[in-house]
N, C-alpha and C positions, 0 to 999 in steps of 0.2 A: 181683859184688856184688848183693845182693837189695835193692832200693829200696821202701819200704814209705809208706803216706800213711795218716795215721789222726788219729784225735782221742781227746785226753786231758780232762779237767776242762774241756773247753770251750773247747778250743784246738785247731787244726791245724796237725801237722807234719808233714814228711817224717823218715825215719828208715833205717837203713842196719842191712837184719837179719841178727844176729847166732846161732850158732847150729845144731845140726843138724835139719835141715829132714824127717829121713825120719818116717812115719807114729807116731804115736805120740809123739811126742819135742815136741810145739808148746809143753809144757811148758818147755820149757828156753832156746824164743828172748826172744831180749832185742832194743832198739832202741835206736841210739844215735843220738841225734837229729840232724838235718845243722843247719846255720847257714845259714839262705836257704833258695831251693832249688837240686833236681838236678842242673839241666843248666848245663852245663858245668864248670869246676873248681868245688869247692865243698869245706865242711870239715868234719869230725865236730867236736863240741859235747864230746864225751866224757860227756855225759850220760845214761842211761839208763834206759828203763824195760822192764816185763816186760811183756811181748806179751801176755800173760793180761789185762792191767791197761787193753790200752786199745782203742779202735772200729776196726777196718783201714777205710779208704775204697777206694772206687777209685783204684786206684795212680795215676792222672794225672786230668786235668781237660782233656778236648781240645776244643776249637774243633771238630772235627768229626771220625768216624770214614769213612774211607773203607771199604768192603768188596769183595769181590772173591768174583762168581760162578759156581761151574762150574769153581773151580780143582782137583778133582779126579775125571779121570777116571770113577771106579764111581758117585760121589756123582752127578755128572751122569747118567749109564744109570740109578739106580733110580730117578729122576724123570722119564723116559723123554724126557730132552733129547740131547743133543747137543753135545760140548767148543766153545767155539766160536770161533771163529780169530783175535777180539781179546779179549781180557780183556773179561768185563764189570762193568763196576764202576757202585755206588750210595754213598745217603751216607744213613748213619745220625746222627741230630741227637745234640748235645750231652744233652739231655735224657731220652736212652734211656738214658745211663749209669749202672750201679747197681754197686756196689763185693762184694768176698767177704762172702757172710751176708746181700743184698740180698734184699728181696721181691720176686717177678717178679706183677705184677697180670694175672690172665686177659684178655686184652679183650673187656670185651661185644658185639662186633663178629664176634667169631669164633670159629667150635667146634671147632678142629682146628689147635692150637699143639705146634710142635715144637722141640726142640733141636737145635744146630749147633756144636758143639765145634770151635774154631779157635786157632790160633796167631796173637797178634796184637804186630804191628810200634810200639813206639812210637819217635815222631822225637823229637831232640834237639835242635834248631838250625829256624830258618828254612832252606826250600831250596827253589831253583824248578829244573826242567830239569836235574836234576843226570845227569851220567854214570854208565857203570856203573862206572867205575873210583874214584866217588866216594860209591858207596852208603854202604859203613861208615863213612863219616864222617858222615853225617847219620842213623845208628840210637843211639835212647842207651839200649834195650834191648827185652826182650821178656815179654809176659806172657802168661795164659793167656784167653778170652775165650768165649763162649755166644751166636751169631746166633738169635736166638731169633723166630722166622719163626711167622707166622699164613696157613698153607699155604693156608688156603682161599681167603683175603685176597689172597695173590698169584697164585694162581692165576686168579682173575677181574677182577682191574683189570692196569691196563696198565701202572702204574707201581708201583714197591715202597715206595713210600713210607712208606703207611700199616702196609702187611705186617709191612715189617722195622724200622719207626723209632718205634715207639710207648712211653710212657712203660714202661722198666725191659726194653728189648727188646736190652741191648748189657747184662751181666754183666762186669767186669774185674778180675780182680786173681788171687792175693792180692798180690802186689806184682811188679816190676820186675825181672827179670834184665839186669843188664847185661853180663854172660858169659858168652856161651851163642854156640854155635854151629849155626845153624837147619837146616841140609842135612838133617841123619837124625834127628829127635826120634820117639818115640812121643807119639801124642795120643790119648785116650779119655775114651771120657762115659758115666756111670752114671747111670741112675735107678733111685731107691729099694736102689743097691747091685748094681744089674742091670747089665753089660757093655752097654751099646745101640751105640757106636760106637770103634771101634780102628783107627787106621792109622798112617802116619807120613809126616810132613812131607816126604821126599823122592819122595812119589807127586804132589807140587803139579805141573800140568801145567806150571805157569809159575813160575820161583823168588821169593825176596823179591825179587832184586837187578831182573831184569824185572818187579815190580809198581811197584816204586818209580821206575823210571825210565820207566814207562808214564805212571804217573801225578803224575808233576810236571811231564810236558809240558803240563799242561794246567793244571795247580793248584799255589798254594804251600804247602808244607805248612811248619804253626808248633809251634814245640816242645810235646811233649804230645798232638800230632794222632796220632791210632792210623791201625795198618790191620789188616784183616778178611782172612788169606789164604787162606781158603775152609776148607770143612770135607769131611772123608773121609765113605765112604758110610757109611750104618746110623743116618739122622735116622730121626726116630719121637717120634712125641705124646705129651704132657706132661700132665697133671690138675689140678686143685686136691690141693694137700696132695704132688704128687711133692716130692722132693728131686733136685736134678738135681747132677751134679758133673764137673767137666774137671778131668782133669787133664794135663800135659807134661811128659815127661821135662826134668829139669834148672830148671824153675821151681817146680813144686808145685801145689796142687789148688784150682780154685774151684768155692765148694760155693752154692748157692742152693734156696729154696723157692717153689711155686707157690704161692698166694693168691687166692684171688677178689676180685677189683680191687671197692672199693669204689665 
């Protein structure tokens, strides 16, 4: 099921899209609105409207994005790093969040912004220390996501803080897969309609199920919390005015424009 978050007449609902989802066809999906929200059982409304008609948001609203660097192999060599033998992970703020159709603001801070096309985890349930035999029960699905890195920025401070977590620097949506099986996806990034980056999800040096049990040893994650599980090689710099787009097999494409951050 494709889990969608949007706003209508100045309301926000979640909605369960309906619909064939290939290229061309956006015309034809419809939302049937949930009662409450997502996670966990939850019920259709039987209510509907036409996807044309209303704002997609960022499919969730997390408490915090965790991310995850150097999960792929190539991606690591053409930054001339090195895989490196624990996960390394960061935290992208709440506040970087921008949904499908989002503006990405340049930061004045930096002249050398790239895109990072990744697959991203969202959880369902509170979960601390969870086993690996217990991963699928705390994923409530998957969407598409944009690490959207100020290369210059992490390259000369020590912490990524700033690099990777500044307002509109975490792109999410267009909504939720909750169906999906993450082993072998294709994942690619265009700009301006240009191929920049293609791989697939089973080149992750580390899977979901080892991110997620890496990292609730440490941290609890709450429903809606994302995770970032790295992006394949072929980042490359971004402009005012590019159009940048991810897409994933089996969720669909998130499209976003550069901006000069006011």
């Amino acid at each position: 099921m494709r889990i969608a978050r949007f706003s209508i007449d100045g309301n926000v609902a979640f909605g369960a899209v309906e619909g064939d989802s290939a290229p061309g066809a956006g015309a034809d999906l419809v939302l049937d609105i949930i009662k409450g929200v997502p996670y966990g059982d939850f019920e259709l409304s039987g209510v509907k409207v036409p996807l044309s008609k209303v704002r997609l948001l960022p499919p969730v609203l997390p408490s915090k994005v965790v991310a995850v660097g150097r999960n792929y192999a190539e991606h690591a060599a053409e930054l001339g790093n090195e895989v490196p033998d624990v996960a390394i992970t960061f935290l992208k703020p709440s506040t970087s969040v921008i949904g499908p159709g989002g503006e990405i603001g340049y930061p004045s801070f930096s002249s050398d912004l790239h895109h990072e096309a990744e697959l991203a985890v969202v959880i369902g349930r509170m979960c601390r220390e969870v086993p690996r035999e217990r991963v699928k029960d705390v994923i409530f699905g998957y969407t598409c996501a944009n690490d959207i890195t100020a290369r210059d920025v992490q390259a000369r401070e020590k912490q990524w803080a700033r690099a990777k977590g500044f307002d509109g620097s975490c792109p999410l949506g267009p909504w939720v897969e909750t169906d999906l099986d993450p082993g072998d996806l294709t994942i690619q990034c265009t700009v301006n309609g240009e191929q920049r980056q293609l791989g697939r999800t089973s080149e992750m040096v580390r899977s979901v199920e080892d991110l997620i049990v890496h990292i609730t040893e440490a941290m609890t994650l709450l429903p809606g919390d994302v995770i970032l599980t790295g992006t394949p090689a072929g980042v490359g710099p971004l402009n005012v005015g590019d159009e940048v787009a991810v897409t994933i097999e089996g969720i669909g494409t998130l499209t976003n424009k550069v901006i000069k951050r006011g």
